[in-house]
N, C-alpha and C positions, 0 to 999 in steps of 0.2 A: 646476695643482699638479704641480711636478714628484718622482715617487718616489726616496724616498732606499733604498726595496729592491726587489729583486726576486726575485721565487719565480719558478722555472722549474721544470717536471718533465717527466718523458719520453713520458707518457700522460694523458691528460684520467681517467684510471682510478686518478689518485694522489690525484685533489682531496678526496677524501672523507676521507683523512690531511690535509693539506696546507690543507684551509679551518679548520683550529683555528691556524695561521699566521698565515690572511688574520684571520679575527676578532678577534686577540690582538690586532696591526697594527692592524686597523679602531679598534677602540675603545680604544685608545690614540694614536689621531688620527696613527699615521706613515705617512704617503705609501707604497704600496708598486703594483707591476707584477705581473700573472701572466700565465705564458706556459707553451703548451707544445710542448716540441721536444725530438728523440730524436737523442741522439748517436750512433746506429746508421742510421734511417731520412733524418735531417736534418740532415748533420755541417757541412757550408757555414751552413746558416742559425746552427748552435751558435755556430761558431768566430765569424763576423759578430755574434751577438748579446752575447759576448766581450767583442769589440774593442771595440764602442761600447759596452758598457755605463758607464762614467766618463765619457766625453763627453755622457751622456746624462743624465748625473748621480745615476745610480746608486752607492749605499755601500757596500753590503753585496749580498750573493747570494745566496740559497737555494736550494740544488738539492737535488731529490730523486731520487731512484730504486728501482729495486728489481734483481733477479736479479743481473745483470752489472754496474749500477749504477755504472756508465761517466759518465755525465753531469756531477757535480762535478769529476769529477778533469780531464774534458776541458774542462771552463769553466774550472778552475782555472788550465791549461796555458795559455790565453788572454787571459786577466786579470791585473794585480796586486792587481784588490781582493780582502776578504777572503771568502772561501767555503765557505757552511756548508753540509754533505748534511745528508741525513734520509734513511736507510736505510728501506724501503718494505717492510713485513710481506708477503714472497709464499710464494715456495717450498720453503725452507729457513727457513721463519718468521723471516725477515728477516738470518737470520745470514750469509748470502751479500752480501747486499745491502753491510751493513755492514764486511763484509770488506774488499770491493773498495773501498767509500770510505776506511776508515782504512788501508789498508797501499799511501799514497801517495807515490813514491817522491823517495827525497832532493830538495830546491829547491821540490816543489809539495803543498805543503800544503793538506790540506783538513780545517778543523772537522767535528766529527762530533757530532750529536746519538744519542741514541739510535732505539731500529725503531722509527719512527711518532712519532719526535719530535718530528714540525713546531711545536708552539706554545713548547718550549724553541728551538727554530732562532729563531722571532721575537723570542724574549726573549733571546736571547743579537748577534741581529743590532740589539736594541736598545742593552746593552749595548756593542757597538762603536761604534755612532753616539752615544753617550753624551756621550766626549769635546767632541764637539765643535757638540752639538746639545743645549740643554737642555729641551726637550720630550723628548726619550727618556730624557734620565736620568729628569726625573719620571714618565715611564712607568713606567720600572723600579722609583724610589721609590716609587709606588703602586701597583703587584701585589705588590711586597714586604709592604707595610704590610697588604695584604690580606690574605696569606699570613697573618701574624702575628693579624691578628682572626680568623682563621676557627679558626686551632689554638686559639688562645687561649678562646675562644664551645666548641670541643666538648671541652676540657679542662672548661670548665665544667660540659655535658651531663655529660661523665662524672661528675662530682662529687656527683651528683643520683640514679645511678642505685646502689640499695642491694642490699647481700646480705649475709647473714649474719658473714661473717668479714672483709669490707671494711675495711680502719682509714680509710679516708680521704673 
């Protein structure tokens, strides 16, 4: 099975953010890679893991980071596929993080989820694969639809629960 994404982060210290990605992924059956490597301590293996990501048949990217959060912007530099960070809740509760991924300069564009927003990164890397892969759009058609029952099911709780001056 070859992955149509790949999550990369800079620390095996991001996974505990980063496995609500993998599981989205998982159980919506799209192929995905995780890996991890630091655009600070491992910048050779970044740039390499880059280049080949398309010939490798990779779609999409997901990078994460945190502090300096260098790592999408430098994958981005190296790829033309499309690259989504997820800014990493640390020191500045994540607003550093985030900084550095959206204020990416003119030509190199990087999506940005929100701090800790790996399982919108998967669902947003689904939606790209969408196009052109109709297992991901019914991905996305069915967390949608899920979305939609579960508000739907606790509009109804509420409906149930009384109090005096309630009308409804």
């Amino acid at each position: 099975m070859t992955p149509l994404v790949s999550i990369i982060m800079g620390s095996t210290s991001d996974m505990p953010v980063m496995e609500k990605a993998c599981n989205w992924l998982n159980d919506h059956k799209i192929p995905f890679e995780v890996n991890a490597l630091s655009a600070h301590r491992t910048p050779q293996q970044v740039e390499e893991f880059a280049r080949t990501a398309q010939s490798r048949g990779i779609k999409v990217i997901i990078a994460a980071a945190g502090m300096a959060a260098a790592l999408p912007g430098v994958i981005a530099a190296s790829t033309a596929l499309p690259v989504i960070g997820v800014p990493i809740k640390g020191m500045l509760d994540g607003l550093d993080a985030m900084l550095s991924i959206i204020q990416m300069p003119p030509g190199i564009p990087v999506a940005t989820v929100g701090i800790n927003g790996a399982m919108n990164a998967a669902i947003l890397a689904a939606q790209i694969l969408a196009g052109s892969c109709p297992e991901a759009a019914a991905a996305v058609n069915e967390h949608r639809a899920s979305l939609s029952a579960k508000i739907e099911k606790a509009n109804q709780d509420l409906a149930q629960i009384k109090y005096d001056y309630k009308t409804n």
